[in-house]
Kinemage of the C-alpha trace (Angstrom):
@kinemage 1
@onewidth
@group {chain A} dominant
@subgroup {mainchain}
@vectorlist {calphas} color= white
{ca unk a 1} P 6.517 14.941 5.656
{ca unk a 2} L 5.603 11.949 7.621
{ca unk a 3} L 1.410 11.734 8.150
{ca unk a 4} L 1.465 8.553 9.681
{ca unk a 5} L 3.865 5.393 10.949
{ca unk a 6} L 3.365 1.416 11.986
{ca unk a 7} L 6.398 0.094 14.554
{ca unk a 8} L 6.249 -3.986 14.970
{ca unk a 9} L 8.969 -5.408 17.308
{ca unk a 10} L 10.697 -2.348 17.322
{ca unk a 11} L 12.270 -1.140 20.405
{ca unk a 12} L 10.068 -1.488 23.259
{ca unk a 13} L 6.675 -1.436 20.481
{ca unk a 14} L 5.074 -4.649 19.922
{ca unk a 15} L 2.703 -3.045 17.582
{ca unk a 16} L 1.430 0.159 17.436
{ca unk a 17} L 0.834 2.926 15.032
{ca unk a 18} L 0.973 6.988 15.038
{ca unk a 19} L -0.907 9.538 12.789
{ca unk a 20} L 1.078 12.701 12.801
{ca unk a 21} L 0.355 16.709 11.618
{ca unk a 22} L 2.173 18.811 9.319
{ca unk a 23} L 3.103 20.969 12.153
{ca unk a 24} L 4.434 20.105 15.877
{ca unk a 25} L 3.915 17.048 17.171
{ca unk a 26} L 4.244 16.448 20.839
{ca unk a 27} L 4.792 12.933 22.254
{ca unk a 28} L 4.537 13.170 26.103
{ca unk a 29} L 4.538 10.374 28.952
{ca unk a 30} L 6.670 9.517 31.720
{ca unk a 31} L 10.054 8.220 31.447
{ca unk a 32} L 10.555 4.438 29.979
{ca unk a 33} L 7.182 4.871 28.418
{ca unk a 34} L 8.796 4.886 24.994
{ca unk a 35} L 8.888 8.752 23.718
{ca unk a 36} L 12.820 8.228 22.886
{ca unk a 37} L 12.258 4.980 21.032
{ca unk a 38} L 9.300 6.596 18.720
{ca unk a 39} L 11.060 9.710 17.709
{ca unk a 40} L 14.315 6.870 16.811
{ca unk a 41} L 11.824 5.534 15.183
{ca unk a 42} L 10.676 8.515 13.220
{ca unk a 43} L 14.884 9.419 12.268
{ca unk a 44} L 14.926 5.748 11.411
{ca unk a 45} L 12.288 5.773 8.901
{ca unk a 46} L 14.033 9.010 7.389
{ca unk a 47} L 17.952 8.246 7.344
{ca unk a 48} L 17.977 4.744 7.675
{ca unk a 49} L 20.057 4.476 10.624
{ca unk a 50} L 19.680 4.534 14.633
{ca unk a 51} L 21.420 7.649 16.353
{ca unk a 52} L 21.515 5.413 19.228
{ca unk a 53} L 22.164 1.864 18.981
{ca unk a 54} L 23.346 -0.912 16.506
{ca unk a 55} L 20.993 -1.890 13.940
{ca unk a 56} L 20.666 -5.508 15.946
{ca unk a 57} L 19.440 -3.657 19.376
{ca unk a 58} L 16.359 -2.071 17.647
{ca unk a 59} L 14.879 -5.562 17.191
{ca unk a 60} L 12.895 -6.205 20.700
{ca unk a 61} L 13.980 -8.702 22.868
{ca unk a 62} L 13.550 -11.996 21.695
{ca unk a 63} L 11.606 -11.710 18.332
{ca unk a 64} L 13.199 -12.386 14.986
{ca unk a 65} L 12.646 -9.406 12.855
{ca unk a 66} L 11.039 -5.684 13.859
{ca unk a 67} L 9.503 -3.429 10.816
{ca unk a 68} L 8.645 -0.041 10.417
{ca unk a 69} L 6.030 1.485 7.824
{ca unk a 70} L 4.975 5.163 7.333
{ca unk a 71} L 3.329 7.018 4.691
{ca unk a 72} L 4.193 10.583 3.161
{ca unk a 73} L 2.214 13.345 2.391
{ca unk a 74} L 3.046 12.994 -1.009
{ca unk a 75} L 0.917 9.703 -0.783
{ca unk a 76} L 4.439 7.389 -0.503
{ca unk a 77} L 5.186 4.968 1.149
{ca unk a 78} L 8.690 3.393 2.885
{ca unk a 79} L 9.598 0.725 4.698
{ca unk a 80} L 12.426 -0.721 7.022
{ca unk a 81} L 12.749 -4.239 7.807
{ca unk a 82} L 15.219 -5.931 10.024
{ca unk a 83} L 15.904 -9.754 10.277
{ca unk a 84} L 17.552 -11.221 13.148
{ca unk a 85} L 17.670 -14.699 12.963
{ca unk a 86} L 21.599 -15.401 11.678
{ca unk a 87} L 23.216 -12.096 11.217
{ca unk a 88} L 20.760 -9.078 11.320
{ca unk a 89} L 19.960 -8.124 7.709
{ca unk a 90} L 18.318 -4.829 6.944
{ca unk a 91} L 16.202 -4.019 3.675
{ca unk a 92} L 14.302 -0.614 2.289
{ca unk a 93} L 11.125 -0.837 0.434
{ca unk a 94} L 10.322 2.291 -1.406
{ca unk a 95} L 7.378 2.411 -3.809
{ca unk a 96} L 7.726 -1.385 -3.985
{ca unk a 97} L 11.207 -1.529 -4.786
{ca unk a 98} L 13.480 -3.304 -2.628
{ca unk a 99} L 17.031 -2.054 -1.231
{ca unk a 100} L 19.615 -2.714 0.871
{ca unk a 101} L 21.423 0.971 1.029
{ca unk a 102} L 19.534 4.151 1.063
{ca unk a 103} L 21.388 6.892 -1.163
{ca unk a 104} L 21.384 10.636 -0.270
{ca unk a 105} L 18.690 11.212 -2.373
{ca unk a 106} L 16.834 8.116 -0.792
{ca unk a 107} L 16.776 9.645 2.882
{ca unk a 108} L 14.257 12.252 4.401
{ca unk a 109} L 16.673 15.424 5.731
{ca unk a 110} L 16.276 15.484 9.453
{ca unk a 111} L 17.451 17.111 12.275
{ca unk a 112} L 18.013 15.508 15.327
{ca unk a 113} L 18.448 17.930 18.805
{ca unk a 114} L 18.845 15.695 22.219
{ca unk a 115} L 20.564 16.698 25.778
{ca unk a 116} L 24.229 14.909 24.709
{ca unk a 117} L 24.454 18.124 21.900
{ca unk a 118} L 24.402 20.131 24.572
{ca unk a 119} L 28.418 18.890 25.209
{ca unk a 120} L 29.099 19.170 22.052
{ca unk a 121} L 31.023 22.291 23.226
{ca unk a 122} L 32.834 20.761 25.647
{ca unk a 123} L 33.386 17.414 24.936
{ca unk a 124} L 35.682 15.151 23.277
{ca unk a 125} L 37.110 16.164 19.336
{ca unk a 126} L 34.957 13.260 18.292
{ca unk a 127} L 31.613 14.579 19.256
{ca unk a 128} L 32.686 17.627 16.836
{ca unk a 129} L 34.475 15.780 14.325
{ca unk a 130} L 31.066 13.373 14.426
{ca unk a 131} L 29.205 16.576 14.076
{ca unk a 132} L 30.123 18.057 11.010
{ca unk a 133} L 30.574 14.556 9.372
{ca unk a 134} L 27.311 13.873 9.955
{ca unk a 135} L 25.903 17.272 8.237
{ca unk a 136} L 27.880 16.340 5.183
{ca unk a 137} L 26.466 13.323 4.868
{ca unk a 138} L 23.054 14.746 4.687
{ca unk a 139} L 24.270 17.296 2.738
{ca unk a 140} L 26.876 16.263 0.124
{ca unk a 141} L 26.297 13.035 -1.702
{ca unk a 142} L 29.009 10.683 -1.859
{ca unk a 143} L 30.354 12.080 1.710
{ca unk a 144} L 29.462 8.879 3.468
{ca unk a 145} L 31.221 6.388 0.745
{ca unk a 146} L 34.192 8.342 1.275
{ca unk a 147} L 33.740 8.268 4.959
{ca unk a 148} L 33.195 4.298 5.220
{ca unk a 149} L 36.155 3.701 2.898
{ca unk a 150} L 38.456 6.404 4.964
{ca unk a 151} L 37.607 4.321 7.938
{ca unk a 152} L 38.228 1.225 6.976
{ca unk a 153} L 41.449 1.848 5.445
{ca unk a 154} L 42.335 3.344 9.127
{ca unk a 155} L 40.910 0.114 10.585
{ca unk a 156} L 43.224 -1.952 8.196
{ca unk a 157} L 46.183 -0.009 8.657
{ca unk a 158} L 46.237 0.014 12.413
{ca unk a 159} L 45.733 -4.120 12.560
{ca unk a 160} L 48.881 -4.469 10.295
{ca unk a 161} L 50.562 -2.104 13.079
{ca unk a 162} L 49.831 -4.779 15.736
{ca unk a 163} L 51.624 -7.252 13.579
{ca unk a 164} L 54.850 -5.907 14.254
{ca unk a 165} L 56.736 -8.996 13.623
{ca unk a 166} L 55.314 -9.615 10.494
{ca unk a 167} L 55.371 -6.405 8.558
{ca unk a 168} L 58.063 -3.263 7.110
{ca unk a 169} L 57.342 -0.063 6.330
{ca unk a 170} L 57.261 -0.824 2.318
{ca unk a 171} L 54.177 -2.852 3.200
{ca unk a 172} L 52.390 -0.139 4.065
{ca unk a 173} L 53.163 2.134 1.127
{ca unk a 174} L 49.625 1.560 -0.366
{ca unk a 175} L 47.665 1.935 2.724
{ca unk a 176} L 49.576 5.231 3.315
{ca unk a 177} L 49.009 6.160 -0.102
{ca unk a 178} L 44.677 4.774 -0.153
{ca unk a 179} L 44.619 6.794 3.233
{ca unk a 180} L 45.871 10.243 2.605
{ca unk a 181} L 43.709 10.699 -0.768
{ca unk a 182} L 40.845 9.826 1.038
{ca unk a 183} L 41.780 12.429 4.119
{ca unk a 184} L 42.140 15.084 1.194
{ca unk a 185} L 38.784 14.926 -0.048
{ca unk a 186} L 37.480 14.409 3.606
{ca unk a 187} L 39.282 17.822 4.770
{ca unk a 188} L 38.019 19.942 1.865
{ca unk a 189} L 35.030 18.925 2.362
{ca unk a 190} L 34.610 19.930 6.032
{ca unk a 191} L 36.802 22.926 5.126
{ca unk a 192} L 33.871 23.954 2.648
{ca unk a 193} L 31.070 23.313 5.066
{ca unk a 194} L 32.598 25.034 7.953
{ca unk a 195} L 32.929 28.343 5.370
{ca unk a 196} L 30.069 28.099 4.596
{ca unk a 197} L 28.432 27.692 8.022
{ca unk a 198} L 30.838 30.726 9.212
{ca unk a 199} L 28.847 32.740 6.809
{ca unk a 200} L 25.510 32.635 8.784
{ca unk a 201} L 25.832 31.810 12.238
{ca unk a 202} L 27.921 34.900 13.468
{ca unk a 203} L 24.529 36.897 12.990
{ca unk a 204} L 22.389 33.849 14.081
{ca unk a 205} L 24.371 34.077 17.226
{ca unk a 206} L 24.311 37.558 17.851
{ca unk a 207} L 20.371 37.385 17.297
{ca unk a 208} L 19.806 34.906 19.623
{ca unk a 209} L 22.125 36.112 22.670
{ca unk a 210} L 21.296 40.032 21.664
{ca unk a 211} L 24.669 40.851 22.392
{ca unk a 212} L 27.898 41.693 19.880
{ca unk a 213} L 30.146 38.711 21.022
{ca unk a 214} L 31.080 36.878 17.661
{ca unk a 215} L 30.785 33.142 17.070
{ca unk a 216} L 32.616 31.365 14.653
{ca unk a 217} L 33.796 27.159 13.715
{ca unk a 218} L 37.300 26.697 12.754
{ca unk a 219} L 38.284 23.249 11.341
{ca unk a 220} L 41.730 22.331 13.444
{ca unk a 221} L 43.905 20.890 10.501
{ca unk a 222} L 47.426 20.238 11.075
{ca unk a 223} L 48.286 21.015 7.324
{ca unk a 224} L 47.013 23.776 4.596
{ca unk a 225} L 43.987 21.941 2.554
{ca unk a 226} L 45.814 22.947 -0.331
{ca unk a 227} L 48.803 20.148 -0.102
{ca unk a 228} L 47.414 17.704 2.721
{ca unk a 229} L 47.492 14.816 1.141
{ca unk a 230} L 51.269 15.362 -0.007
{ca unk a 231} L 51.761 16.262 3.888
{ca unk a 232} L 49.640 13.436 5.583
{ca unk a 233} L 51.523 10.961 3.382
{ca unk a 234} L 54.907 12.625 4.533
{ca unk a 235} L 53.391 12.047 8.120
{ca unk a 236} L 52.248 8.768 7.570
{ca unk a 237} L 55.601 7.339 6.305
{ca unk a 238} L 57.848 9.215 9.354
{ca unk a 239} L 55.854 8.333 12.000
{ca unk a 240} L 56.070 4.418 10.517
{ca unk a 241} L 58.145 3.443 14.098
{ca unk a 242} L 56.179 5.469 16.681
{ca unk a 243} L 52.666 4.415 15.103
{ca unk a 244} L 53.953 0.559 15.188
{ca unk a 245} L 54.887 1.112 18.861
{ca unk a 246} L 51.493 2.221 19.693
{ca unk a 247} L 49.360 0.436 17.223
{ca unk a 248} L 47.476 2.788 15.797
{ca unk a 249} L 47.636 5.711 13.174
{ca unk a 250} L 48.361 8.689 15.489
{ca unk a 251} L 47.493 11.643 12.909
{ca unk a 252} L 45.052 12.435 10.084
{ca unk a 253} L 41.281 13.600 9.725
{ca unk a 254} L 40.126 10.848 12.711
{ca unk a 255} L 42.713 13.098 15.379
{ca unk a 256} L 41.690 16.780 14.420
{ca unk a 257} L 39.872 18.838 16.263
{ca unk a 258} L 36.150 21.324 15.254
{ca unk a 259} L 36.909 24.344 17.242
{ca unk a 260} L 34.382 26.664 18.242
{ca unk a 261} L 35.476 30.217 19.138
{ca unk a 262} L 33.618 32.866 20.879
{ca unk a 263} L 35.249 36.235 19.648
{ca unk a 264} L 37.764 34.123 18.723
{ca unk a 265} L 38.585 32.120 22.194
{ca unk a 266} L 38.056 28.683 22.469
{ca unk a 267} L 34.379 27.781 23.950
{ca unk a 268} L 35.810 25.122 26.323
{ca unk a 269} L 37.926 28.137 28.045
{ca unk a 270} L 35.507 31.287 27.649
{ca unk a 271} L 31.950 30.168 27.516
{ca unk a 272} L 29.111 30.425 30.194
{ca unk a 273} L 26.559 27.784 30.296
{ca unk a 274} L 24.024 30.068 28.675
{ca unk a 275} L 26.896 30.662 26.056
{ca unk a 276} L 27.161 27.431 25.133
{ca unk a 277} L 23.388 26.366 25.147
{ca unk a 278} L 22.803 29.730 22.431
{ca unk a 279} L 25.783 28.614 20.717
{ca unk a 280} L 24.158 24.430 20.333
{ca unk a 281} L 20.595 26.460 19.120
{ca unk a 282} L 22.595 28.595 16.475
{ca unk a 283} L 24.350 25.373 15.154
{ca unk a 284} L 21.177 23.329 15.051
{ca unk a 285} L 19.360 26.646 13.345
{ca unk a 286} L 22.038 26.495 10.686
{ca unk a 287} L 21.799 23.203 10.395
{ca unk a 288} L 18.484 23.209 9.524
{ca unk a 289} L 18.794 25.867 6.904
{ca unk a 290} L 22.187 24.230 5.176
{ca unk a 291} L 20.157 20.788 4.592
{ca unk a 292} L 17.041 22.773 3.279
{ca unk a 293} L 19.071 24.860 0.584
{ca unk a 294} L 21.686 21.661 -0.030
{ca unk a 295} L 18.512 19.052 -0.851
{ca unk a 296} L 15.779 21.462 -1.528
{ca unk a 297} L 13.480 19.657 0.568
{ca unk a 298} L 12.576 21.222 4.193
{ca unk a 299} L 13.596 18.876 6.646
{ca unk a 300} L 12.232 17.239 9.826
{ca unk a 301} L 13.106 18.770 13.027
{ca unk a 302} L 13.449 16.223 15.580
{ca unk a 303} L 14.120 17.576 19.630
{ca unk a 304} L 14.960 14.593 21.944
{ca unk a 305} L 13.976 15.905 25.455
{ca unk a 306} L 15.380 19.295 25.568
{ca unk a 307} L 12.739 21.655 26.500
{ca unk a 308} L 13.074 20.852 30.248
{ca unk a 309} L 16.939 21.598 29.447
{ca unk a 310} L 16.834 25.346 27.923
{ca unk a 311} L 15.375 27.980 29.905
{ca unk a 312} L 12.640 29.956 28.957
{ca unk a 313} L 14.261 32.563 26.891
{ca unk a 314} L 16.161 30.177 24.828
{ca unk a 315} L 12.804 27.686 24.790
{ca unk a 316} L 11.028 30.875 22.852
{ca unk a 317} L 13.729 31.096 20.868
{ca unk a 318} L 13.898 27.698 19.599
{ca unk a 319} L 9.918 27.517 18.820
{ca unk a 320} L 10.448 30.782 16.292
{ca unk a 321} L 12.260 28.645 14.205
{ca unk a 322} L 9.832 25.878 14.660
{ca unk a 323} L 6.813 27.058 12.560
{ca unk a 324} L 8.521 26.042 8.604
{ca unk a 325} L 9.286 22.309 9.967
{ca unk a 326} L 7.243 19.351 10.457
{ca unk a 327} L 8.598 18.787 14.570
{ca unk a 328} L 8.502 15.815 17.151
{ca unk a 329} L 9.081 17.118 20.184
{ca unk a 330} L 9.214 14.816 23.529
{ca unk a 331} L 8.888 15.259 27.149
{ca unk a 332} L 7.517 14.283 29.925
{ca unk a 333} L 5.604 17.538 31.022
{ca unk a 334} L 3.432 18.436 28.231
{ca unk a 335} L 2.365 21.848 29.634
{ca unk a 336} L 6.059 23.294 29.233
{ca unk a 337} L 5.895 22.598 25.814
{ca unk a 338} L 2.327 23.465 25.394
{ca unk a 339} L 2.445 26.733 26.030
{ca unk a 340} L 4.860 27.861 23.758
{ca unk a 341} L 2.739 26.885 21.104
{ca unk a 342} L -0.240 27.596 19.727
{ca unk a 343} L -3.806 25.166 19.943
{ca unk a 344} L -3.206 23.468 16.490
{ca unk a 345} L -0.736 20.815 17.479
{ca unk a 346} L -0.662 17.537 17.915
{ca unk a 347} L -0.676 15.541 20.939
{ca unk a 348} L 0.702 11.669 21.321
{ca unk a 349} L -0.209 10.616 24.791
{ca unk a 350} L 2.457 7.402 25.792
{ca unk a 351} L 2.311 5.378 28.906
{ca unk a 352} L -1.250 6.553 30.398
């Protein structure tokens, strides 16, 4: 639980600091007055990582370095700092130790909710994919190793497929090989998390819309978890022509599709609006409650902007869930917020 947090050359902050209460905290001002660039700020401090931007855009324009600085309830303290000056370098202080990678067990479990979730639904694989990725890497540690590594084997695999006069299919034995153990672990991994989401949100769901229609996640995976690595490889090796031709690797864990059924239809052909929105709450719900029992720490509950885009049902909704989690909320009209609460919260005023 964050009480407090210092931002120097961060964003659009020169310097300014923010005390913060256990329970909601509401940071309210008019657009471009910086609400979106605290609560980064606040994920920052926690994960170690924008959801936004490279590392080298949170520095503000022309300065050298930006720092941030918050203390715990727990009377701890953490710092990020960022160096710009040749190459951006990023270090983590923590109790007075010094690092350059957070581990799982290094992070703060948040939970981020902002308007682009509410296409999650509907938009590209990737946003899904990105999705439950994400969750695992709060969730399960070494996920995020495996994730780096997966890509970059991709990444060097695809720039020997450009070099098409310089390379045969033996070459790319190993890569095929590196890449399709990795995509085994990556699959059963999801494949584990999606069961185990499956087992919760169904009744989530049908609390939250009050009616019987059944929601459920359903990984996409061209082959059985059981032998996809012996498969992928298979893949990898007879598609050796065709993935030359176009220059990348045309199947695996990076092509699959999340799907998310409603009584067991795909959302992007069945779904109302109001579907989908109740559908985004129950995911971010569960979310919530699968990093709480995976780390055994409550998390934060971050919400980007999204009051103004739920109506009032599903805003009452949301704030029952509210009351176990320390919460930054922004927007730009304080009194829709305000009145879904009650008097003990906490009120950052930006841009007045």
């Amino acid at each position: 639980m964050l009480t407090d947090l210092r931002l120097q050359n961060f964003r659009s902050y020169i310097d300014e600091s923010f005390e913060f209460s256990p329970g909601v905290n509401i940071i309210v001002g008019p657009n471009a007055s910086g609400k979106t660039n605290l609560l980064e700020a606040v994920l920052m401090i926690a994960r170690g990582s924008s959801y936004r931007v490279k590392d080298s855009e949170l520095v503000r324009f022309d300065q050298s370095w930006a720092r941030l600085d918050c203390d715990l309830a727990n009377n701890k303290k953490r710092s990020i700092k960022l160096k710009a000056d040749a190459g951006l370098d990023k270090t983590y202080e923590l109790e007075g130790k010094t690092y350059k990678r957070l581990s799982l067990q290094q992070t703060l479990p948040a939970v981020l909710f902002e308007p682009n979730h509410l296409q999650l639904l509907a938009g590209s694989p990737e946003r899904r994919r990105d999705y439950i990725d994400d969750l695992l890497e709060q969730t399960v540690p070494g996920y995020g190793t495996t994730r780096r590594k997966y890509k970059r084997a991709l990444a060097q695999r695809n720039a020997l497929l450009k070099q098409t006069h310089k390379t045969s299919s033996e070459q790319f034995f190993a890569w095929n090989l590196r890449l399709s153990q990795l995509a085994g672990i990556i699959i059963r991994m999801r494949q584990e998390l999606i069961v185990s989401i499956n087992k919760d949100i169904e009744d989530l769901y049908k609390e939250l819309s009050k009616t019987k229609d059944t929601l459920t996640i359903k990984h996409k995976n061209t082959w059985p978890v059981e032998n996809y690595e012996t498969q992928f490889l298979k893949k990898l090796e007879a598609d050796f022509i065709t993935d030359q031709q176009r220059g990348f690797t045309g199947s695996g864990p990076h092509r699959e599709d999340i799907l998310v059924l409603f009584d067991g239809r795909p959302a992007q052909e069945v779904a109302s609006r109001g579907e989908v929105r109740t559908a985004i709450l129950a995911l971010k719900v569960t979310e919530l409650k699968t990093i709480e029992q995976a780390r055994s720490i409550t998390p934060l509950f971050l919400l980007d902007d999204v009051f103004s885009e739920l109506d009032a049902k599903r805003r009452h909704t949301l704030t029952d869930y509210l009351a176990p989690y320390q919460t930054f909320i922004t927007t730009t009209d304080a009194d829709l917020v305000l009145k879904r609460f009650a008097a003990e919260c906490n009120i950052i005023p930006l841009g007045t």
